[in-house]
Each structure stands twice: as C-alpha cells, then as structure tokens.
N, C-alpha and C positions, 0 to 999 in steps of 0.2 A: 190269212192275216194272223200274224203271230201278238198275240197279249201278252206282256209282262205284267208276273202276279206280285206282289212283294213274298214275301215271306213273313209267317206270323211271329211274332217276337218270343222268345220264349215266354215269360213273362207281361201280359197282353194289358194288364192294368194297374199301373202304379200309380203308391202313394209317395208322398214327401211329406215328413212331418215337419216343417220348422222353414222359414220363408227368409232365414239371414243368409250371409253367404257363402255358407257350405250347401243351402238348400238350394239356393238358385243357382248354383253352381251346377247341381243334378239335375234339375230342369230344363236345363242348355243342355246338356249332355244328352240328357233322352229325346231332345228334340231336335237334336243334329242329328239321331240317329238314321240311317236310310230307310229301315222298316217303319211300319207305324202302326205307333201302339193304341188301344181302343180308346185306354183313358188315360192323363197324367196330371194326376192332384197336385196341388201343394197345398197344403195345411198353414193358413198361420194363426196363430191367436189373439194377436192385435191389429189395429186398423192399418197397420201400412207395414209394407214389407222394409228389410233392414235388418231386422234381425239385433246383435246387442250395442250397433251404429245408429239404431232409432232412437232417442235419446225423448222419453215422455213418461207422463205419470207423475203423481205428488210421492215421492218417496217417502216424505213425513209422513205418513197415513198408515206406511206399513213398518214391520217389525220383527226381528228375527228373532223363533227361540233359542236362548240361554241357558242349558250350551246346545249349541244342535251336532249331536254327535253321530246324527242317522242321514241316510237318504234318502228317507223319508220323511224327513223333519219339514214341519210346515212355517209359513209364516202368520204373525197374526194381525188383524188388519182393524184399521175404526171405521168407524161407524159409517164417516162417508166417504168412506175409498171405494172407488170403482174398479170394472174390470181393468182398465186400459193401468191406474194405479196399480194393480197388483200384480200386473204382468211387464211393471217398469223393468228398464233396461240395466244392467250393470256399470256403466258409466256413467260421469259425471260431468256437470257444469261446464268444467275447466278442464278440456281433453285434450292430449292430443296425441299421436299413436307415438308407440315408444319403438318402433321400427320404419323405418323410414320409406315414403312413397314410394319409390321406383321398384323396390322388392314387392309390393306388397299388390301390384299390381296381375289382372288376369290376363292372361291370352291377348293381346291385341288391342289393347284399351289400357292403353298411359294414361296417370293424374296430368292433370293438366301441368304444363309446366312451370307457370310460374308461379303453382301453389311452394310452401317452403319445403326443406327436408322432411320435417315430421307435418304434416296436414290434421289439422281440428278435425274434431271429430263432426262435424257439420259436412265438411268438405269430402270426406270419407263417405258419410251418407248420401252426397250427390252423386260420389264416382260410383257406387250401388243402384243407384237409380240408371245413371248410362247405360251400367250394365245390364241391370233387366230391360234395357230397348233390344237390345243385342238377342235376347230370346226369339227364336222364331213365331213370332205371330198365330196364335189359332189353335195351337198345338198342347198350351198348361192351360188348367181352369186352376185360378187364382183364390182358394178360400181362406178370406179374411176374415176376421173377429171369427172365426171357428177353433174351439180349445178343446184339441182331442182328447179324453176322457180315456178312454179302451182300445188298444191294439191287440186282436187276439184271432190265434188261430182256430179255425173251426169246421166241422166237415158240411162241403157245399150243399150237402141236401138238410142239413140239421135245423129246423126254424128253432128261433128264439138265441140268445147268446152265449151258450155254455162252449167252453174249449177248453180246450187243453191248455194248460199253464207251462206245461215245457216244452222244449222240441225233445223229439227220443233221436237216439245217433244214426239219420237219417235221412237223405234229400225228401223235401216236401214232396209229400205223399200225393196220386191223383187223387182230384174229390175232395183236396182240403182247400182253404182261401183264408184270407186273412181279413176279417171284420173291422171296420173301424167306426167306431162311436163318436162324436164329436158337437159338443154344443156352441150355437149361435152364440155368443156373451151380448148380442145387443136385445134378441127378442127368444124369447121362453119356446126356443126352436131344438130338437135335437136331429140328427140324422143321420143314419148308417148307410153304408158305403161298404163293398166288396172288390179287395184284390187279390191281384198274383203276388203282387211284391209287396216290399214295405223299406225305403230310405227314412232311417232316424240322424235329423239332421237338426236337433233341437239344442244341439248348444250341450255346455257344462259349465255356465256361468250361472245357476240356478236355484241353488243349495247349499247354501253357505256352512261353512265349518268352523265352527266354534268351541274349542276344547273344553273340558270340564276340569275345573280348578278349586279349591277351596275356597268358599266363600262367595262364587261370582253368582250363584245361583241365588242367594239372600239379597247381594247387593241390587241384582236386577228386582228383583220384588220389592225393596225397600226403595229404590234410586230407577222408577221404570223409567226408559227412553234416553238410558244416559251410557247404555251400552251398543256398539250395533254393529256392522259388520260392514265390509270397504265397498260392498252390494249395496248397501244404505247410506254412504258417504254421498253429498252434492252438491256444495256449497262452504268452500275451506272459510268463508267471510264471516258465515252464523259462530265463529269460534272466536271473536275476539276475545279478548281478554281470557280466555279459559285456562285453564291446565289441564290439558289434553295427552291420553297415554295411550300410543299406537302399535299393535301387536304384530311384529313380522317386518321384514325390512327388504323382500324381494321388489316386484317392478309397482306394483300395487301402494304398498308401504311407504317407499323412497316416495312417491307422487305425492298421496295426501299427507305423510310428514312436510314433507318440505310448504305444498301449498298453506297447509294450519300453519306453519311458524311464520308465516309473514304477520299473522293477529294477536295471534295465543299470549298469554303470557307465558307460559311454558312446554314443552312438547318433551316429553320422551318417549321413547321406540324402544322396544322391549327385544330384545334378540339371544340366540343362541350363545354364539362367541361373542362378546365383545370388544376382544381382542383384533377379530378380523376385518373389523368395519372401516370404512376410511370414512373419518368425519369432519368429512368440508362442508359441511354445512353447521358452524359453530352455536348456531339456534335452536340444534338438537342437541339433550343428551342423549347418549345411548346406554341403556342399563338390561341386566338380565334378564334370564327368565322369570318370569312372575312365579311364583308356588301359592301364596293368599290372598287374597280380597277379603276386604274388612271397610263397612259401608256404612258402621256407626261413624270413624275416622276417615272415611272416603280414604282409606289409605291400601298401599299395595306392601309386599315383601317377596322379595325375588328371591332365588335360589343361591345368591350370595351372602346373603344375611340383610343387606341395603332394604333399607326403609323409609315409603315418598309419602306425601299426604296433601289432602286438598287437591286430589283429581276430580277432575267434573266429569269428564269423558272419558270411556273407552271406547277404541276403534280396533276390531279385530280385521289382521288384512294378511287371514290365516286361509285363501283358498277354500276351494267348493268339493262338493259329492258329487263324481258320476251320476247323475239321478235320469229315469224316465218311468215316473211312476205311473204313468197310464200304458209303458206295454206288459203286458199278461207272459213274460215268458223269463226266467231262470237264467240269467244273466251278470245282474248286479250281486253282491252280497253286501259286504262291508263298504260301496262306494268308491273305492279307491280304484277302481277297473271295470274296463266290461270283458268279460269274460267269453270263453269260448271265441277268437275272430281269427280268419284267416287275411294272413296282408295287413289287419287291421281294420279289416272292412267286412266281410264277408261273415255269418254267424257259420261257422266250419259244419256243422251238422244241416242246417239249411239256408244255402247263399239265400233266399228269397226274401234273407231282409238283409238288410247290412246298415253300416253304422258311416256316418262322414265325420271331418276334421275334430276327432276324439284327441288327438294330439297337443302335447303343452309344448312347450317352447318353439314353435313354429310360426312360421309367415302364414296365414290362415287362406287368404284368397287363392295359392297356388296349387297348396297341396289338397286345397277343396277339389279344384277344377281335376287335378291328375286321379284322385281317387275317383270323381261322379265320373271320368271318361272310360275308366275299367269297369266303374259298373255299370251304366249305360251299356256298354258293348258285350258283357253278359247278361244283361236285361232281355236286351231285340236279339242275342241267340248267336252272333258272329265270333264271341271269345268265349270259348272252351275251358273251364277249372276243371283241375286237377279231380280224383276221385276223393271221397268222403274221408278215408285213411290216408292218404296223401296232407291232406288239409288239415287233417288233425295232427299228423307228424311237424308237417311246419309249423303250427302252432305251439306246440309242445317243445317244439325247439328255441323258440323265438320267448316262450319262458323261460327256458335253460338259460338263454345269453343275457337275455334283461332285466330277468328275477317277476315276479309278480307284483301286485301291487301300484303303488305310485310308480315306480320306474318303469311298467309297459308303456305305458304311453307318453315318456318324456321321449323327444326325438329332437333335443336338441345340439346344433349346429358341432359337428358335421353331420349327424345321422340325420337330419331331413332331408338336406341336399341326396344323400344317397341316394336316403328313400323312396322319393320323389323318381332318381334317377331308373331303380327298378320298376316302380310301376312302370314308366314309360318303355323299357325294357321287355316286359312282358306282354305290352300292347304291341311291341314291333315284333316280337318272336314269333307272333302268330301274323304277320304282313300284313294290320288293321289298323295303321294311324292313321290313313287315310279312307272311305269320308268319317266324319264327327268329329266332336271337339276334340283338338290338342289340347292337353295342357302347356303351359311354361315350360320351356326347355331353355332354361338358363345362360348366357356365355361366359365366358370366364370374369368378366369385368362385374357382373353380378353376383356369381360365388363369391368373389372379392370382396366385395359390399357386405354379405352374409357372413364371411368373416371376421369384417372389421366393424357387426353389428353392436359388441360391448365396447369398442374404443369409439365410437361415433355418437355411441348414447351416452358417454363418459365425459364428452367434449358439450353436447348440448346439457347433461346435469351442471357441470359447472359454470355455466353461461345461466342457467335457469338457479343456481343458486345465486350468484351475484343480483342477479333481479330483485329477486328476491329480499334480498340485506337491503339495498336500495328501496326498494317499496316500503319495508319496516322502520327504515330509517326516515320516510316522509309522512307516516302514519297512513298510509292508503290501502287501499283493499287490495288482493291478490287480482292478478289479472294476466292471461297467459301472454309469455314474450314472443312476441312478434319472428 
C-alpha cells in the first residue's frame, strides 16, 4: 500500500499581521495551498475583520500630533477613548470608493450587481465579509482584538525576547524564528507566538502626515481640536456655518472639500499650482500654499502674499507614513518607503517576511490576491526565488527606474496592470498556477475600465458636484448621491 505524504512547506508557521483585505487575501492563498502548514495566524487588532472598510470608533476622542513629521509619531487620545476608538478606521460617514466595483473586485466573487458604479463603503464591507466565507474552513485561526506589539527575529533555543533588530544580507539562518508579542485590548492578556514566517499586511493608512509650517505648532496649542488630519475627518454636517481650510487637493481632499461646502460658510483648499486646478466646484476657493499660521487672527498666508482670516478649521489631507512600528527590523527610515523588497514583496535578504498591497494608486483587492498567491506558493516551498544577489540586483534596479522614496511604491495605471501582469507571469514560468489561488487575470474590457478610471470618476465628481449646489441651495445636510 503506497501513502501519500504532503511535503513540509518550507515555511511551516505563518503569521498575518493585519485582518483587511491584503490580509485575508494571504490567508486564502495559504490555505488553497496543497501542502499544509502547522499553523496560520491572522492578527487583527479590532473586533472584526475588514480592515480600513470596517468603519467604528469615536474619532472625536482621538488626535493627531501637530505636525507629525515621523513614523513614529503618535496619536493622542482622551480620557474615554477605548481601544476599538483608537484603532478607528480611515474613512468616513460619507463613503464611497473612488474606483468603481467591478475592478475592485477578487477572484470569482463579483459585487453584487445592482449595487451602483462606486458602492458605500457599507456595501464594500459586506462584499469582504463573502469574501472571508470563500476561506477554507479549519485552516486560519482568527486573532481578534489581538494588537501586536513586537515582530522580532530571534534564535530558537534563546529564552526570553532579545533579537536582532536587523536582518544581516542573508537567507534566515537555521535556528532562527520569528517572535511575535501581541496583547488581548479586551482583557490584561499578552501572548507570544513563534514562526517561520511573517506577512505584514497592516495597511499604510495609519500615520498621518502633517508638515511643519510656521505658526501651526502655537495655533494647535492655542486653538486644540481645530486642527486634524482627513484620518480624523467624519462628518462634513459638524461644519455648518464654519470657514474651513483643507490641505491637498488629491482623491482624499476633492471628497471632504466638496462634502464641507454643502454647510461651511466657506472652504478653501490649499494647493501647489493653482493654475492647474479645474474649479467646477464654484463653492471652493482655491488658494496657495500656506507658508504661516497666525492663531491670534485665526489667519493663514500663503506663499503668494494672499491673506484669509477667521478660519475655524483646518484639515490636512496631506497623506500618511509607511509605519509598522511594532516590527523590530531596519526597513523604514524616513517613512516614505519600505526598503530593501524584492517584487515589492519579499524583504531581499530574508523572503521570510514580506510586505502586502504597499502600493498607492492601485485597485487594492486584486493586487492583494496576485501578490498573497506568489507568496503562498513560496511559503509551502513549490516556487523557487531567485538567489539572495539576484534579489538584491532586481531591487537595485527597480530603484534605478522609480527613484526611491514616495515614487517606489506609486504603481499607478499602467504600471499596476503590468505589475499585476508579471507576478502572474512568474507564477506560470515555473508551471504553478494551478492548484491555489489565482489571482485576477483581467480581459481587455477591464484594462479598459482601468483606463478610463480618471474620466469615469471625472463624470461621477460632476454629478456629485451638482448635488451638491442643490443640497446648499435647500439648506440640507450633505448626504451621498444615490
């Protein structure tokens, strides 16, 4: 009688840090795998998965500092903010995705269809939900309200938690593991946890970035809670009557400008050129860069000489810091990158951890799934990376063409499509797309969609500005067009 044994995966116990949907995306992926692995965590820190689609917590209660120019700047919190408050999600009230459902969709699991083009962020949260039924049964242990604290490498026979703070240029070494610390946020629990691997799949919506300006530092002390950041935006109706001054005019900025002017008494958005702006929304001014804050006169002065006064509000919707300040390893510096990754995924000196959907201008669900199905399949040990000097070459090159910085990880349209295009690529060169997850493999009528994603959100902003003059013009509260 002949046994079939599986084969041990390389990696026999994985973690997931982060339960949204770049994480659950990894969780599918390691559990379609054929082999099987001893354990596979997911980490999340709140009581329900979703990830920055879970939309909970008193965001009133918390606060960002002024300016937060680090990635490891904290927030600060009152007195009765709880965990679930502080670990509130990045959207808000009045959502809804600025790319439209049928792209944003995973693997085999369409929105339903007669949700509209862009779907609430409510409805987004159920099609997340479908999706985790889609996980195979039996195979993730799900750790909720768990807020990991310490990701650190360490050698397996070492008691106690000292490691090594960097990787050396290296494949993890035999006899090393990677620790993970993580406390319960509901009961005065902590608990450690030992693996082979480590998926950081926590997001980088999480640490807000807030420049440092003359003057904003007094005005937030002298004028607290009148500053805050589009992480702390939730409710464009608390604005009636205000004069409200909104920093940045990207996908972020356009939204809560336009919602506040349906109230405010006045709005202006502060931008680079203001030359380049098209301003069909005649409820906004648009004015420069700010250069002072001056908080005796609640007034601002831009970098043109222009001088406003009797601002109540500001709203920075000036983007976040790469941050993951609980792992123990020489990656981040300045925020603006994670450094050292192969593909974008893989930490080039040890695949043993890697990084998911770090990518800005991208469709978030798909290129989740194409990235957790390359590492899944180097996880259980059937796809083969390149050697350690190979992985560093590509890397090195892939800074050469994109520059460092904010621009590694912008992979906006066409460069996702590609991107997306090689991983899968890579997964068939070595004859493994089949079994485990496929990701998204696009047809042409999709790329098409993914092209005409600025003229389609161009058509729904002017449909959403009209509403909008309409609602101000009956005195009614903002409320999203159907």
């Amino acid at each position: 009688m002949t046994v079939s044994v599986l084969k041990q995966p390389l990696y026999n116990r994985v973690a997931i840090i982060g339960g949204g949907p770049a994480g659950l995306a990894a969780a599918k992926a390691l559990a379609l795998e054929p082999t099987q692995f001893a354990k596979i965590d997911i980490y999340e820190r709140r009581n329900k998965l979703g990830g920055l689609w879970y939309h909970n917590g008193n965001k009133s209660l918390v606060h960002p500092e002024v300016p937060s120019v680090d990635p490891d700047s904290g927030e600060l919190l009152d007195k009765p903010a709880t965990d679930q408050d502080a670990f509130f999600s990045a959207i808000y009230k009045y959502m809804e995705t600025n790319i439209i459902g049928r792209l944003m969709e995973y693997q085999g699991l369409p929105f339903p269809r007669e949700l509209p083009m862009y779907p609430k962020r409510d409805k987004v949260l159920e099609y997340i939900d479908e999706y985790i039924k889609t996980i195979p049964e039996g195979k993730i242990e799900f750790k909720l309200n768990f807020d990991v604290v310490s990701v650190k490498k360490v050698d397996a026979n070492q008691d106690g938690y000292s490691g090594t703070d960097s990787i050396n240029n290296s494949c993890s070494s035999e006899g090393t593991i990677w620790r993970v610390v993580a406390d319960n946020v509901l009961y005065d629990l902590r608990e450690v946890h030992e693996y082979d691997a480590i998926i950081i799949a926590n997001g980088h919506f999480n640490t807000p970035y807030i420049p440092e300006v003359l003057g904003l530092s007094e005005w937030n002390e002298a004028l607290p809670h009148t500053i805050l950041h589009s992480k702390h935006f939730e409710d464009p109706n608390t604005y009636r009557g205000k004069r409200v001054l909104v920093i940045g005019n990207a996908s972020s900025g356009v939204d809560i400008s336009t919602q506040i002017s349906t109230v405010a008494e006045k709005v202006y958005v502060s931008v680079r050129d203001v030359g380049k702006v098209d301003p069909r929304n005649d409820l906004i001014e648009y004015i420069g860069l700010i250069i002072k804050y001056d908080y005796t006169t609640r007034s601002i002065t831009t970098i043109n000489g222009d001088h406003f006064e009797g601002i109540d509000v500001v709203i920075f919707c000036t983007g976040y810091f790469y941050s993951v300040p609980f792992l123990k390893l020489d990656v981040i510096t300045n925020g603006t990158q994670v450094h050292d990754l192969y593909k974008q995924v893989f930490n080039v000196y040890d695949p043993s951890i890697s990084f998911l959907a770090l990518q800005k201008e991208v469709v978030p669900m798909p290129i989740s799934e194409s990235q957790a199905a390359l590492v899944a399949r180097v996880y259980s040990g059937r796809y083969n990376l390149p050697s350690v000097e190979e992985r560093k070459q590509s890397y090195e090159k892939e800074i050469q063409m994109k520059g460092s910085g904010r621009q590694f990880h912008s992979f906006a349209y066409p460069l996702d499509v590609a991107y997306r295009q090689h991983l899968q690529q890579l997964i068939d060169e070595q004859d493994i797309r089949s079994p485990g997850l496929v990701a998204p493999i696009w047809d042409d009528s999709l790329i098409f969609d993914r092209l005409q994603t600025k003229s389609y959100k161009a058509k729904r902003l002017q449909k959403v500005f009209e509403h909008v003059k309409k609602l101000r013009s009956e005195g009614r509260d903002f409320e999203l067009l159907d």
